[in-house]
C-alpha positions as CSV (number, residue, x, y, z in Angstrom):
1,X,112.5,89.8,131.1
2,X,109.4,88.6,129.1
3,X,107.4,85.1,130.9
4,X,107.5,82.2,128.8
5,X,103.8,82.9,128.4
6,X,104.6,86.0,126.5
7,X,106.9,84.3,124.5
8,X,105.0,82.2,123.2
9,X,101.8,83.9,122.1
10,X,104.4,86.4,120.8
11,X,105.5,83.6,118.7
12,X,102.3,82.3,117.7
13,X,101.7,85.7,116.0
14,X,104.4,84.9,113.6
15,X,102.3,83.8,111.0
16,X,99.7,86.3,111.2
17,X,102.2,89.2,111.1
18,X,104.2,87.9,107.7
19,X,100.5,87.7,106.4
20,X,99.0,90.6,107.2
21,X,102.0,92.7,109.0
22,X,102.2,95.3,105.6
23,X,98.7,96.3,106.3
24,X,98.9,96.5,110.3
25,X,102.1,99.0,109.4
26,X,100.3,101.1,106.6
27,X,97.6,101.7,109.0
28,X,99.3,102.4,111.9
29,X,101.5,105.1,110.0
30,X,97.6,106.5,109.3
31,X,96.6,106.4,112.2
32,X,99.7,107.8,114.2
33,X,100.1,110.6,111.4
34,X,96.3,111.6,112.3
35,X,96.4,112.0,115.8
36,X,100.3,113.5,115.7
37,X,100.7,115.9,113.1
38,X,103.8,117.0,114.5
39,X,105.6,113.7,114.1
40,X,105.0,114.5,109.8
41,X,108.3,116.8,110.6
42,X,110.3,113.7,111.3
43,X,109.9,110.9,109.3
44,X,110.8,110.9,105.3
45,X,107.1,111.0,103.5
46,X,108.4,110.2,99.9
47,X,109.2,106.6,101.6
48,X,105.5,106.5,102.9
49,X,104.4,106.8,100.0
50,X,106.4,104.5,97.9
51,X,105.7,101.8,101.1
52,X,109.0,101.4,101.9
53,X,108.9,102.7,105.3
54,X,105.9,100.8,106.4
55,X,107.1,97.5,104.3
56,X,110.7,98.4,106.5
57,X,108.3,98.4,109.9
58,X,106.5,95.5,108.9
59,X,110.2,93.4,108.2
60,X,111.2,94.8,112.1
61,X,108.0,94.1,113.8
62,X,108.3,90.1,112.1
63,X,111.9,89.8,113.4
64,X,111.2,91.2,116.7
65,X,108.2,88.3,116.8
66,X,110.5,85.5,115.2
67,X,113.3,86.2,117.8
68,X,111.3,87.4,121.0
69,X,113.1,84.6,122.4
70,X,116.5,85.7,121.3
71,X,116.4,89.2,121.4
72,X,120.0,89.8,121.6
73,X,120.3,88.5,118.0
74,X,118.4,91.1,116.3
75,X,120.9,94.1,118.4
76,X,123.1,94.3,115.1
77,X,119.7,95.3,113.4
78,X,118.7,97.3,116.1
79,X,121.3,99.4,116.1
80,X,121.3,100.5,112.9
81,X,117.5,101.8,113.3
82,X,118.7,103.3,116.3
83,X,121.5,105.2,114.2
84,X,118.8,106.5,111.6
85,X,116.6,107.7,114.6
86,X,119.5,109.9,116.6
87,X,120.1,111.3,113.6
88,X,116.4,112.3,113.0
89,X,116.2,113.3,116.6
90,X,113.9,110.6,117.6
91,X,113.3,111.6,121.7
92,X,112.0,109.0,124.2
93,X,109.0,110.3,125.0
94,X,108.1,109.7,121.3
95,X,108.0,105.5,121.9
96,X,104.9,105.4,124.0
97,X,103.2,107.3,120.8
98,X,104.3,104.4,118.1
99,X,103.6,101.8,120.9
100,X,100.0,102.9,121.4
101,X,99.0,103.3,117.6
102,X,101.0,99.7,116.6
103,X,98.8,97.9,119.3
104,X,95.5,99.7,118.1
105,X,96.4,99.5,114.3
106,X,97.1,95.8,115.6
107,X,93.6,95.4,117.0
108,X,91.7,97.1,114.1
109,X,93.5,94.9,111.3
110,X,92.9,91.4,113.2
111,X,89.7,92.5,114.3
112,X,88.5,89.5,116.8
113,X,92.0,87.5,116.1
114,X,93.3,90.1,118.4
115,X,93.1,88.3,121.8
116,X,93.1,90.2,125.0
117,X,96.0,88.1,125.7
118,X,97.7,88.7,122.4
119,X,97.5,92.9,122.9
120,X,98.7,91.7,126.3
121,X,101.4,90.2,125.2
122,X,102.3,92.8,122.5
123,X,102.2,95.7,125.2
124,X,104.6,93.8,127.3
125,X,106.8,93.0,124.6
126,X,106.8,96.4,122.8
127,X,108.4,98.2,126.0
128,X,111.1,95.8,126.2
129,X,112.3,96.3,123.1
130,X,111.7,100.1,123.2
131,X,113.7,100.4,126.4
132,X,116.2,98.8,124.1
133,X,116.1,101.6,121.7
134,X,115.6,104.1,124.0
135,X,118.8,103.3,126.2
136,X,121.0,102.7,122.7
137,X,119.8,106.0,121.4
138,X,120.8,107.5,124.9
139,X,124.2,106.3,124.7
140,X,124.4,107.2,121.0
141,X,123.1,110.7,121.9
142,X,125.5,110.8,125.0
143,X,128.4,110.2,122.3
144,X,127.6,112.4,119.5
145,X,127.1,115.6,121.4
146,X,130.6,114.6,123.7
147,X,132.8,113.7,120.4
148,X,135.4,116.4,119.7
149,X,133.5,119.1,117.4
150,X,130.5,117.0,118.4
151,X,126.7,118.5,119.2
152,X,123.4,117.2,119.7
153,X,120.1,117.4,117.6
154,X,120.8,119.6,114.2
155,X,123.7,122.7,114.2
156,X,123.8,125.2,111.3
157,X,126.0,124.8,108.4
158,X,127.1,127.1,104.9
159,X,127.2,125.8,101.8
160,X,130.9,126.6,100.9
161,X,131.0,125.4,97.5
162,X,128.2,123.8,94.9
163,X,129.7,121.7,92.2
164,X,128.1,119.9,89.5
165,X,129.5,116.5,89.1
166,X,127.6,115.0,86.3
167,X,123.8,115.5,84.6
168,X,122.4,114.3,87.9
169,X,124.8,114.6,91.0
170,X,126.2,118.2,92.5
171,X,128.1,118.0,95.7
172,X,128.0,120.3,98.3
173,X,130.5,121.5,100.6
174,X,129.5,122.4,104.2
175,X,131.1,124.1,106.7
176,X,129.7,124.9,110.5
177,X,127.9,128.5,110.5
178,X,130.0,129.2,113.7
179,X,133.1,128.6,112.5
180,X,134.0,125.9,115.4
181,X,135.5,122.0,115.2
182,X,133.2,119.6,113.1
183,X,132.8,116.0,114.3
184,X,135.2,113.7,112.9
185,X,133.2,110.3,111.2
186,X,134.1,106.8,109.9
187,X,134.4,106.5,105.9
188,X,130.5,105.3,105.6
189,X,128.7,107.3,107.5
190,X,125.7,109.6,106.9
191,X,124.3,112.9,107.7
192,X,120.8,114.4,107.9
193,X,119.7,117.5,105.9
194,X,116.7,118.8,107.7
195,X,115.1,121.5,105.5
196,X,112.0,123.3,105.3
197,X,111.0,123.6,101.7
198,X,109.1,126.4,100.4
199,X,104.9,125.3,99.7
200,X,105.9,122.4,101.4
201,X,103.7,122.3,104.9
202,X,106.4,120.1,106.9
203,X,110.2,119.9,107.8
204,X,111.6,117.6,105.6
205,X,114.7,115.3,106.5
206,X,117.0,113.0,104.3
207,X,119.8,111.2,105.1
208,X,122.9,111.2,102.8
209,X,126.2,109.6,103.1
210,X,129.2,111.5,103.2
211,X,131.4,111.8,100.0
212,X,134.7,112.6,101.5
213,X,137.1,111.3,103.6
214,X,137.6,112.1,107.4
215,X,139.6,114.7,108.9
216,X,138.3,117.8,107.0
217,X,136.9,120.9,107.7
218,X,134.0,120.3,106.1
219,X,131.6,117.8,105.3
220,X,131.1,116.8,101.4
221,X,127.6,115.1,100.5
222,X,127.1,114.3,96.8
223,X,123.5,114.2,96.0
224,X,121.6,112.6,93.5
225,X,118.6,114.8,92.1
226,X,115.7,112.4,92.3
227,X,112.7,112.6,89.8
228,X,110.0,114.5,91.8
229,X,112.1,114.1,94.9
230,X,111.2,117.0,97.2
231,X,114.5,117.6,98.9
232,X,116.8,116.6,96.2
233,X,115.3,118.9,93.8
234,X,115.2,121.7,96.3
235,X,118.8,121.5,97.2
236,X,119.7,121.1,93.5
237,X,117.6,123.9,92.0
238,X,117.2,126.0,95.0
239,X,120.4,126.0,97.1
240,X,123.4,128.2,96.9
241,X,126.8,129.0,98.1
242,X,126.0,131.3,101.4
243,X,122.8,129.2,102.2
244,X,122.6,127.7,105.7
245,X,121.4,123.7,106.1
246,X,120.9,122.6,109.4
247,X,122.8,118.7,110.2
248,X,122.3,116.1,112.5
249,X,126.2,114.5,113.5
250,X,127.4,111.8,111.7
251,X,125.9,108.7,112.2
252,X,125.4,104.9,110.9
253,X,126.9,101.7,111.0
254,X,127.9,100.7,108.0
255,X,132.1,101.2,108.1
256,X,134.8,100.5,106.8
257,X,137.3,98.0,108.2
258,X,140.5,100.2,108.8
259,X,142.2,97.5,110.9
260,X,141.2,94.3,108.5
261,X,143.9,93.3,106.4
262,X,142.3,91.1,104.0
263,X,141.6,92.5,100.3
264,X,138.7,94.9,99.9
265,X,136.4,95.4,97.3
266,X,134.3,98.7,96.7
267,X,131.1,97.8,94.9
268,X,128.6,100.7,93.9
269,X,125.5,101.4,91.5
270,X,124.4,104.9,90.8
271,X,124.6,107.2,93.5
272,X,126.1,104.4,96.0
273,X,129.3,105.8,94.9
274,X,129.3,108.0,97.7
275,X,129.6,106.1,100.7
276,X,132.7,104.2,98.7
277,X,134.8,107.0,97.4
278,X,134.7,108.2,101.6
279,X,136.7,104.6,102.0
280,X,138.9,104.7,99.0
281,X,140.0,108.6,100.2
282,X,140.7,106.8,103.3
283,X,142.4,103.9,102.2
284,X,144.3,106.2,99.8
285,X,144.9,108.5,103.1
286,X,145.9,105.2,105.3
287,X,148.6,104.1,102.2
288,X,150.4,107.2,102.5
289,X,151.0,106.7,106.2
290,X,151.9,103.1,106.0
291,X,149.1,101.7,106.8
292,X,148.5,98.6,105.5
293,X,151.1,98.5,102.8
294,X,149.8,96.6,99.7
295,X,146.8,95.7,101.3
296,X,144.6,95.2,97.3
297,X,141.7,97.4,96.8
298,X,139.1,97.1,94.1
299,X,136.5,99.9,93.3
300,X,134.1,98.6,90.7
301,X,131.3,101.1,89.8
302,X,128.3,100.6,87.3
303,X,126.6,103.7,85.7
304,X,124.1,104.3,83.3
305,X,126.6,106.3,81.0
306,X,129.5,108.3,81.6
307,X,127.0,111.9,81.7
308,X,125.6,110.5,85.1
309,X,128.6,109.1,86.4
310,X,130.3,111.6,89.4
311,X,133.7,111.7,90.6
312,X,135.3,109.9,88.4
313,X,138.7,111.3,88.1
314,X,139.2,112.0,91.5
315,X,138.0,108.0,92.2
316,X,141.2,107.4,89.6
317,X,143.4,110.0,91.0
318,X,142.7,108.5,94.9
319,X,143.6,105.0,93.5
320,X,147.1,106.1,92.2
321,X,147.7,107.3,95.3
322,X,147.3,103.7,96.7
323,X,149.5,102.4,94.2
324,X,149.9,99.2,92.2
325,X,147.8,97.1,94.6
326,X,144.8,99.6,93.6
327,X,142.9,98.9,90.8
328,X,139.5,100.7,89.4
329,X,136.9,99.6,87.1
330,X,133.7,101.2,85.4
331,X,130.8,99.7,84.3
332,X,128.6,101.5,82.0
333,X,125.0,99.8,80.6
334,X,124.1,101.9,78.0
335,X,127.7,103.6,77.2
336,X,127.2,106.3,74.5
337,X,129.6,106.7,71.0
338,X,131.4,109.8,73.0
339,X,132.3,107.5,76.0
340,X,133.4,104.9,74.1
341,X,135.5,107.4,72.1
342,X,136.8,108.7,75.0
343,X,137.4,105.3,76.7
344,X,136.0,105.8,79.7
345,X,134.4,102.8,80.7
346,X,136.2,98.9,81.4
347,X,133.2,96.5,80.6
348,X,129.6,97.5,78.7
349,X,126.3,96.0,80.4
350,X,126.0,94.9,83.8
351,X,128.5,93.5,86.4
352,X,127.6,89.7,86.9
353,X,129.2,86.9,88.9
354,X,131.6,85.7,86.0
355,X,133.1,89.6,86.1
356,X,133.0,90.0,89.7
357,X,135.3,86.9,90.1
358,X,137.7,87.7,87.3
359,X,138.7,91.0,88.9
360,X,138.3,90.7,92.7
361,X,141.0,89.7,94.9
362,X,141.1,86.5,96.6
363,X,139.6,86.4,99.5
364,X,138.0,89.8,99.5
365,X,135.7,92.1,101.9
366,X,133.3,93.5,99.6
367,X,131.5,96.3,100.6
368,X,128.4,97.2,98.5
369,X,126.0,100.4,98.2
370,X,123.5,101.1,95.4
371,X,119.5,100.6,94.7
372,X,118.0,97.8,95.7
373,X,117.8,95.8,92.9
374,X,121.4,96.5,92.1
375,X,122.3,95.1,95.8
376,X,120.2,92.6,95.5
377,X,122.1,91.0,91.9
378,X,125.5,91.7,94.0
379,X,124.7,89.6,96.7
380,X,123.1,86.8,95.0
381,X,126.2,87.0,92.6
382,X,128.6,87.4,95.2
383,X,126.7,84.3,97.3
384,X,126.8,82.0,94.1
385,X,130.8,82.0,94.2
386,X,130.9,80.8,97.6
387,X,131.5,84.2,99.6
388,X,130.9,83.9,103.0
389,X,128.0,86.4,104.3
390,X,130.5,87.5,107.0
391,X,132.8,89.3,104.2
392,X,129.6,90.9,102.3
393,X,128.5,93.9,104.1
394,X,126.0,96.5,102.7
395,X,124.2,100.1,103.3
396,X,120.6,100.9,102.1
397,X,119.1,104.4,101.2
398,X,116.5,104.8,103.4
399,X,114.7,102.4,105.5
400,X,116.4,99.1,105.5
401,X,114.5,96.0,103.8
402,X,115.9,92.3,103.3
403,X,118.0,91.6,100.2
């Protein structure tokens, strides 16, 4: 427990951090990287450089501040940072590492404005809420390597099958190199690749949600081919059927709902299809068993044009499967004469509020997955007609950032 001292200097910090916390977090990522080489092989460098990792740092190290007297209400956050790190293979003994380079970065940014009694206070503070992580990763560890076809850190897997699903996606089809069970996941969930990259000095690692739905043996990611993106192009360009990848288990929190009955909307942008045609296989998978009969499902994705758009018939096949109270609709923003001619798009532009509320289902859980900006305009859509925050839930590539 943390004195009421603590508490409050860690409070009167607040302002300084959302001032200055961006820099504190691009120089402690400097710093650390300096002194640690090694920890290079860990975290996802593409996302240093475009500051999204250190802008993601700089959101958790506010919110710890903010709520250093409610810690328990950031736990929902926590734990989804604590799902990204057991899959990574974040270990223990790495937290007194950050925690000594965050206080020093800390001191070098603030210069004098960094009490003795403000470092104090931040030491304290930083090993409560790393013994947090630490004994939620533990548990998390405990449970991935325990689960039926389960194993800890990364295990070898074949690429059964490449498949090019448009211009810019290709699945891949993975099956474990010893020929054992494979952990079982929740429609949602994510994987990391770790690969080493040839001319490329360090281990890289991405994390990419799974494509298909539970009970298979084999995992399915669909991968969007990034401009300049080190590991998307490599396992584009690169990787074959035969090749070995080496995965972490399934992890991540953002799930779908088997046991809600209420309506559910799929809402994805892009690539964010992926996550979402795991929960329509599902629901598709729960319908045929009886499982909430008639329950209304909406999959609504946007696309650039029907050449970059994946999976779409089997995202029209797994809806028939549902039935009636399934319905699908595509979005395309710059649809070109041979879509058109071919019908395969619902709506040209963008989707907006006014579209959103025409075709949902009263009363819906919507589920959302895209870029940023794209979950950004769904949310602040979704908010202006009066949708409770409780039956909006999202997933982020990468590190997570506020909407």
């Amino acid at each position: 427990m943390l004195s009421e001292a603590t508490i409050a200097t860690i409070k009167s910090t607040v302002p300084v951090l959302a001032e200055h916390g961006r820099t504190i977090t691009e120089h402690f990522y400097k710093r650390m990287f300096s002194r640690h080489p090694e920890l290079l092989n860990i975290f996802n460098h593409a996302h240093q450089k475009q500051g999204k990792q250190p802008q993601a740092l700089a959101n958790a190290v506010y919110a710890a501040a903010a709520h250093i007297d409610n810690l328990p209400a950031i736990l929902p956050a926590v734990r989804v940072i604590a799902h990204k790190h057991r899959s990574l293979g974040i270990t223990a003994d790495q937290y007194p590492i950050v925690g000594e380079n965050l206080l020093a970065a800390i001191q070098e940014v603030l210069g004098e404005a960094a009490t003795p009694e403000i470092l104090a206070a931040w030491g304290e503070a930083y090993g409560v809420i790393a013994d947090v992580f630490i004994s939620i990763e533990a548990e998390m560890y405990k449970e991935a390597e325990q689960a039926v076809g389960g194993w800890a850190d990364f295990r070898p897997f074949v690429v059964d099958r490449k498949v090019a699903e448009s211009e810019v996606i290709t699945s891949f089809y993975l099956v474990p190199q010893d020929g054992a069970a494979i952990a079982s996941f929740e429609p949602g969930q994510y994987i990391t690749v770790k690969v080493n990259v040839p001319g490329s000095p360090n281990t890289a690692n991405r994390q990419y949600s799974l494509s298909c739905e539970p009970g298979k043996p084999y995992y399915r990611l669909s991968v969007k081919r990034e401009e300049g993106g080190l590991v998307s192009n490599y396992l584009h360009q690169q990787v074959n059927a035969g090749d070995v990848l080496d995965l972490s288990a399934p992890a991540g929190e953002f799930l779908l709902d088997r046991q809600d009955s209420r309506p559910v909307v799929l809402l994805s942008g892009g690539v964010g299809l992926t996550p979402m045609t795991s929960m329509l296989h599902t629901l598709a998978a729960d319908a045929a068993k009886g499982i909430q009969p008639g329950r209304a499902v909406l999959y609504m994705h946007s696309a650039l044009s029907g050449s970059v758009h994946a999976l779409r018939d089997e995202v029209l096949a797994a809806a028939g499967r549902i039935g009636e109270s399934a319905k699908v609709r595509f979005v395309y923003e710059q649809p070109t004469e041979a879509d058109r001619a071919a019908g395969l798009f619902d709506r040209e532009g963008r989707i907006d509020a006014a579209y959103l509320a025409a075709e949902s289902p009263a009363d819906a859980v919507y589920y959302i997955c895209g870029p940023v900006p794209f979950m950004r305009a769904m949310v602040e859509a979704l908010q202006s007609l009066g949708v409770e925050n409780d039956r909006i839930r999202y997933e982020f590539f990468g590190p997570a950032s506020q909407l």
